[in-house]
C-alpha positions in Angstrom: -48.7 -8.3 -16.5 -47.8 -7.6 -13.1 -44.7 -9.5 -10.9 -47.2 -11.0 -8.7 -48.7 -12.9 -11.8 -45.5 -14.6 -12.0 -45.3 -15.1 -8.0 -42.1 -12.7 -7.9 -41.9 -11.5 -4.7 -42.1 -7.4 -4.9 -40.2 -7.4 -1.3 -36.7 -6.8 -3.8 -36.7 -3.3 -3.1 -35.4 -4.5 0.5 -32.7 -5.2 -0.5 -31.3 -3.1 -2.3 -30.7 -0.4 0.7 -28.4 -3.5 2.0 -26.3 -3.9 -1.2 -25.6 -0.3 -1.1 -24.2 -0.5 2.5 -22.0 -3.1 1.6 -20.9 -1.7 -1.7 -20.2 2.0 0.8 -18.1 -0.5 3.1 -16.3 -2.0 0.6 -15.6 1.5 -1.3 -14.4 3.1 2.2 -12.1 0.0 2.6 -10.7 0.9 -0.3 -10.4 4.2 0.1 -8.7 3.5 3.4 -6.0 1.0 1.9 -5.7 3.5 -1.0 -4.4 5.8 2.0 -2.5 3.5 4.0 -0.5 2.7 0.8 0.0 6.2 0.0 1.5 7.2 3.0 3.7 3.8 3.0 5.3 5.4 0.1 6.2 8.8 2.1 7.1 7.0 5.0 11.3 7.6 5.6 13.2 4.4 4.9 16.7 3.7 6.6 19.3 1.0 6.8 21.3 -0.2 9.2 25.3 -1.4 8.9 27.2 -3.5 10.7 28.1 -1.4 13.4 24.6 0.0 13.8 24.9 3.4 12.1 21.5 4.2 10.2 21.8 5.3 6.8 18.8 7.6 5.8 17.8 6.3 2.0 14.9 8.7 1.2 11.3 7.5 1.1 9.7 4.5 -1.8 9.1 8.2 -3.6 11.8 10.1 -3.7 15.2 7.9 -3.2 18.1 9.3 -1.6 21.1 6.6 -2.5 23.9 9.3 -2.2 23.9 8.2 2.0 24.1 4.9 1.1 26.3 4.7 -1.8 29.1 6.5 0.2 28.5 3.8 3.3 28.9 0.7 0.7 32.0 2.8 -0.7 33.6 2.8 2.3 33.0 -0.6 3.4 34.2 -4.1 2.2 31.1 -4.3 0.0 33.1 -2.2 -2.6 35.9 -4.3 -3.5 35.1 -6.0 -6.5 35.3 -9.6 -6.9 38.5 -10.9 -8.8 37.5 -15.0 -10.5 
């Protein structure tokens, strides 16, 4: 039996060139965030102290504490609390 027999529409095929687009736009937004987050993560990250020095710490990848560590050694942040 045919779809008409059963008064289904045939126009469907229509469609379908539609619900690819939007699955290509919502695969290329992906794609895009996918990047944006990627590059987030190589991004340089920095801190600043109190007297507005910037202390390089690396990137979300590859950390580089050593800058930092000797900053909070030097500072009042490395005394240790006595109860």
């Amino acid at each position: 039996m045919s779809q008409l027999a059963f008064g289904v529409n045939n126009s469907q095929h229509h469609g379908k060139g539609a619900t690819m687009s939007v699955r290509r736009m919502i695969l290329l937004g992906g794609v895009i965030l996918l990047l944006v987050g990627a590059i987030g993560l190589l991004a340089p990250l920095s801190a600043s102290t109190n007297d507005g020095k910037e202390i390089g710490c690396g990137s979300g990848l590859f950390q580089d504490l050593d800058k930092a560590r000797s900053a909070n050694a030097s500072s009042v942040a490395g005394v240790p609390i006595l109860n």
